[in-house]
N, C-alpha and C positions, 0 to 999 in steps of 0.2 A: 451187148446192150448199148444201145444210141446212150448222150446224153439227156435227150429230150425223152426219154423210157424213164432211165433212172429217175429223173427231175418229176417227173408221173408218177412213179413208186413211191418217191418220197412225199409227194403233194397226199397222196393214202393214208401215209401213216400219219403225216399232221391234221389227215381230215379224222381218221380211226381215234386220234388224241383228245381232240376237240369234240366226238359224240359225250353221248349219252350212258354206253353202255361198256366203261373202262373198268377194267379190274388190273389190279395189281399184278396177278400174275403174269398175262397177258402182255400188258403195259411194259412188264421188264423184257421179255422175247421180241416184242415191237421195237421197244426203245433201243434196245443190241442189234437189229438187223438195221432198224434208221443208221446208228451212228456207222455200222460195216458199212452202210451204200452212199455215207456220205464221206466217205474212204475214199470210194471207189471212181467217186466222183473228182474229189481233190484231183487224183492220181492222174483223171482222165481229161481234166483243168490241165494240171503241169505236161503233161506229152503232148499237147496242142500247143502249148504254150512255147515250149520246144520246138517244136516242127514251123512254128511261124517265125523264131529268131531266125533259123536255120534259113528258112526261105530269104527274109531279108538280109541276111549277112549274103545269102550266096547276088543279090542282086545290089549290093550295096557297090 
């Protein structure tokens, strides 16, 4: 998954948050798979993140 997907999946679950039609139970399975893809997302931040020092150190 892109980050630009993820960042889409997550914009869902803050649109799902903000309806009309929230229930608790629900709410707790949404809220645990937001906070896992914004995991996922960190992870996918830091190994880009990586890959660009990499690039500059090798042209430094």
């Amino acid at each position: 998954m892109t980050y630009q997907e993820m960042a889409q999946e997550l914009a869902g679950y803050i649109e799902w948050f903000e309806g009309d039609e929230v229930n608790l139970d629900d709410a707790i399975k949404k809220y645990e798979q937001a906070m896992e893809l914004l995991e996922q997302m960190e992870a996918y931040l830091k190994t880009a993140q990586n890959k660009i020092t990499k690039i500059q150190t090798k042209y430094e």
